[in-house]
C-alpha positions in Angstrom: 62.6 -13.7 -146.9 63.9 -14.4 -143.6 63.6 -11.1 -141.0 66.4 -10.5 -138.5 65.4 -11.1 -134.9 67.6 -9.9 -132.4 65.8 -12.0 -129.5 67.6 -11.5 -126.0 71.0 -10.2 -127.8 72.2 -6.7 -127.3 72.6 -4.3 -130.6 75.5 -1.6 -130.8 74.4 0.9 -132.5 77.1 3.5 -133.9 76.3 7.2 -134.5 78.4 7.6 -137.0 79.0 10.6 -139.7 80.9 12.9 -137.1 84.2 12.6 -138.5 85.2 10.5 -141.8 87.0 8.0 -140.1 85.5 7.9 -136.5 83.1 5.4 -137.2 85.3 3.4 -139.5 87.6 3.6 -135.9 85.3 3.2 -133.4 83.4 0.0 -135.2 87.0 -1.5 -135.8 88.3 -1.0 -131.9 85.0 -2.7 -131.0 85.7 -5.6 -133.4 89.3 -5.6 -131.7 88.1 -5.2 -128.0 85.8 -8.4 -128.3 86.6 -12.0 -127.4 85.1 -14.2 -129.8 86.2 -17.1 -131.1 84.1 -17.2 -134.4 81.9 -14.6 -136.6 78.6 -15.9 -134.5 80.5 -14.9 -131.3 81.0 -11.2 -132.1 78.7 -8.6 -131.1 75.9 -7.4 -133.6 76.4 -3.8 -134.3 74.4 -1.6 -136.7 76.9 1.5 -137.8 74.8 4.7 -139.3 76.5 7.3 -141.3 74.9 10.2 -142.8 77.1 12.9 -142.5 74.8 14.6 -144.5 72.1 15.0 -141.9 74.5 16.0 -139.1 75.9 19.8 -138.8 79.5 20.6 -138.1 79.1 20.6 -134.2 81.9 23.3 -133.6 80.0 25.9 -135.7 76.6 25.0 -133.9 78.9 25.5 -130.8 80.3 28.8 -132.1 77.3 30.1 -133.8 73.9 28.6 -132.3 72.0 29.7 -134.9 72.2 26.0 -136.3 69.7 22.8 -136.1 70.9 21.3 -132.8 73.6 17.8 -134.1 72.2 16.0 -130.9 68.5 16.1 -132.1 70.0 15.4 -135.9 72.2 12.6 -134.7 68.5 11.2 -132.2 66.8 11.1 -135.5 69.2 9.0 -137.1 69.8 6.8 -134.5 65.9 6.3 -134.3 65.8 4.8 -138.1 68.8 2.2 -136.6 66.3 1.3 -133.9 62.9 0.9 -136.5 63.8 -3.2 -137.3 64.9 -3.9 -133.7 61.0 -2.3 -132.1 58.5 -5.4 -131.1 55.2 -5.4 -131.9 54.7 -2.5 -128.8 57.0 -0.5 -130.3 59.5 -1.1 -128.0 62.8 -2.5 -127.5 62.9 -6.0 -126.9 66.4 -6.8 -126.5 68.8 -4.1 -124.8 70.5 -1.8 -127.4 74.0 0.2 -126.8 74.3 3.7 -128.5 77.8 5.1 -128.9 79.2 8.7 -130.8 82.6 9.2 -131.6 82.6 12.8 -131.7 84.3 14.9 -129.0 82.6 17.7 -129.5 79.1 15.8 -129.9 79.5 15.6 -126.0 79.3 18.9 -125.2 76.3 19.8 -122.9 74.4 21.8 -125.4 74.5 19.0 -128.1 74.7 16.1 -125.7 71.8 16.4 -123.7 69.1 17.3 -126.5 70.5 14.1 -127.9 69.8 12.2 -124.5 66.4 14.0 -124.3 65.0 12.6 -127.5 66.7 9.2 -127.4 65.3 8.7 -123.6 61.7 8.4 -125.0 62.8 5.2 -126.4 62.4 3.4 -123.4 64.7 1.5 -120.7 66.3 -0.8 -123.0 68.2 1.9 -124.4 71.2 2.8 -122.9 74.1 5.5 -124.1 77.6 5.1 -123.6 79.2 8.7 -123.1 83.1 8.7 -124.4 84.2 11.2 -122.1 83.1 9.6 -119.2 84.7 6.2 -120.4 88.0 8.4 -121.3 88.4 9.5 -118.1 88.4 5.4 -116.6 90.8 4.8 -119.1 93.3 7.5 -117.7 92.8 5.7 -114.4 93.8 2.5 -115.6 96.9 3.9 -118.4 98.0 6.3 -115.7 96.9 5.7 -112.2 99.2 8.1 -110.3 98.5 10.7 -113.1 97.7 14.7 -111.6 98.6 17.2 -115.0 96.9 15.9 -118.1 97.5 17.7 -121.1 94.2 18.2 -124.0 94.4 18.8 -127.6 90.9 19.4 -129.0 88.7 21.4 -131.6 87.7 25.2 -131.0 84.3 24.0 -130.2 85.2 21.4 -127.7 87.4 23.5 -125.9 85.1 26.2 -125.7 82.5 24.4 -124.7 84.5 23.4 -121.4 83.0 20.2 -121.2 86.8 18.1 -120.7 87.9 20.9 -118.4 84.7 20.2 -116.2 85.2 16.4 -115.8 89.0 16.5 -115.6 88.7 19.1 -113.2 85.9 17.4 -111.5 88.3 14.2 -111.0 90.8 16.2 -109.1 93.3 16.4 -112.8 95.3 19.7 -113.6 94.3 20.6 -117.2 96.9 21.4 -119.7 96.4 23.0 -123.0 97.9 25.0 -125.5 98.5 28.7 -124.9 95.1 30.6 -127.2 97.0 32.0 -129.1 97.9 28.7 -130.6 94.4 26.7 -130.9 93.5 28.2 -134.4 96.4 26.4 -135.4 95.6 23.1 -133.6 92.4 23.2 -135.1 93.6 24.3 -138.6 95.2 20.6 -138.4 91.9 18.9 -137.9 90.3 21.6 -140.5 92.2 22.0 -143.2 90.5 21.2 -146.4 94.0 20.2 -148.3 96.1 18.6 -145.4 93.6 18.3 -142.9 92.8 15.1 -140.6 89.3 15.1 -141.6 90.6 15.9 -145.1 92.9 12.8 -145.7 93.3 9.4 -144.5 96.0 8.5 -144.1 97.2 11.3 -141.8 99.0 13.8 -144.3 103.2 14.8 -143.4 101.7 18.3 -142.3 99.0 17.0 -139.8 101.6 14.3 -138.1 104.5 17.0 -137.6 102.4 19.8 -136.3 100.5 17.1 -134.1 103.7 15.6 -132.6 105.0 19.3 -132.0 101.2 20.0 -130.3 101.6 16.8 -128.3 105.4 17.2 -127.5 104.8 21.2 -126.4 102.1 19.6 -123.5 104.9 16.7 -122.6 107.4 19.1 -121.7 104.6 21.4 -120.1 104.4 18.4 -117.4 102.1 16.5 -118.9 101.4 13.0 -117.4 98.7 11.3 -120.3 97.6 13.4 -123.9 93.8 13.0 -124.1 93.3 13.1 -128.3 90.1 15.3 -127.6 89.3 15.1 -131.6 88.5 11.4 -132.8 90.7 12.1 -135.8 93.7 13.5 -134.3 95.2 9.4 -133.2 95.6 9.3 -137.2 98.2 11.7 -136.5 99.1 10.3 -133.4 98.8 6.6 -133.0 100.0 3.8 -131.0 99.5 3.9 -127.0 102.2 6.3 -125.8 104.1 9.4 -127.6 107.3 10.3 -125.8 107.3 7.6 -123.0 103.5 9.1 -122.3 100.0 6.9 -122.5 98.0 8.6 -125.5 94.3 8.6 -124.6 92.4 7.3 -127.2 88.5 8.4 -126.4 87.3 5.8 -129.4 89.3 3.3 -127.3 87.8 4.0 -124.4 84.2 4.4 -126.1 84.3 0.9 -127.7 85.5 -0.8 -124.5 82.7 0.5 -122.6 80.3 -0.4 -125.4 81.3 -4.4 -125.6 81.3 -3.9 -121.3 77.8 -2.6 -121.6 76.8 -5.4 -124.0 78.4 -8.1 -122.8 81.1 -7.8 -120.1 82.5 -11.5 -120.2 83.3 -10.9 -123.9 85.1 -7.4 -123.1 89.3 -8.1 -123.8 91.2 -7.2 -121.1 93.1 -4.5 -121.8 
């Protein structure tokens, strides 16, 4: 039986099973954001899902009395990684870890998830989709100051957008409290839900577009979809003349970038 050796070429590995359609998304946008002229020119990617193995990370958020997602999610990853070790154990090629999961990106998850992953050694390098979000506001929006957030309980609570938005000079907008159970009741719902159907049920697109259009007139310049599922409810590149930012979009274009930056469309 012939065995897969990756050589000298870069692997993208996908932490998937955070959502039921973020790795579905984020491996199709890469798949869309490389240039490649045949199937032997794209990018080898190895996309784990085991939702199974991987708490909800707004009740660990909420609740902390939980198994910590990031070292769940690390020791998934790590069975991804078992056929691409040499015979030291170590990464031979350079390897690209990406999670579509807003929330997953919050400090308390993130880091542990960094922690146990960094043992691997310096071939492995993680692509953080906030971080990437916030170039692609620069590009979408340059002149951009108010920039309006719809997210989960968790992420919101956990501050983590607010910090980096803030931290770039941006004026945060988001929904008055008294409206994110609702928000997050879209994303939630086990009926109607984003996470419950694909595609985006009547519900979850109306009381989306109403979310989104409530931020608009609120002054904002760019949406950030802080929730990889809310674009099913919201796709396309703008909603009411505004650039929607799409963090899976901005996660897979810094993946392909990290891999191989002459193969990176441009956008």
């Amino acid at each position: 039986m012939h065995s897969y050796d990756p050589q000298d070429r870069p692997t993208l590995i996908l932490g998937g099973g955070v959502g039921p359609m973020a790795g579905v998304e984020l491996h199709r946008t890469i798949i869309q954001q490389t240039l490649a002229g045949g199937d032997q020119e794209h990018l080898d990617v190895i996309h784990l899902s085991a939702a199974h193995a991987i708490g909800d990370r707004t009740a660990y958020l909420l609740e902390a009395n939980r198994e910590n997602p990031g070292i769940q999610m690390a020791s998934v990853v790590k069975l991804g990684l078992s056929g691409l070790l040499n015979s030291s154990g170590r990464l031979g090629a350079p390897v690209i870890v990406g999670v579509p999961c807003n929330t997953f990106h919050a400090p308390a998850i993130y880091e542990q998830f960094s922690r146990e992953l960094s043992k691997i050694g310096p071939n492995l390098q993680l692509v953080h989709m906030l971080q990437e979000s916030l170039e692609l506001i620069t590009q979408r929006k340059p002149g951009a100051r108010a920039v309006g957030l719809m997210s989960t309980t968790g992420t919101r609570r956990s501050g983590v957008w607010n910090r980096l938005l803030e931290g770039r000079g941006y004026r945060v907008l988001q929904l008055p409290e008294e409206q994110q159970d609702g928000l997050h009741e879209v994303i939630y719902h086990k009926e109607w839900g984003l996470k419950a159907l694909s595609p985006a049920s009547a519900e979850a697109k109306q009381r989306m577009e109403d979310y989104a259009q409530q931020l608009v007139d609120a002054g904002a310049e760019a949406l950030i979809l802080g929730c990889t599922e809310i674009p099913l409810a919201l796709p396309g590149l703008e909603f009411a003349g505004v650039p929607l930012i799409d963090p899976v979009l901005a996660l897979a274009r810094g993946m392909v970038a990290a891999a191989a930056p002459e193969k990176l469309r441009p956008y």
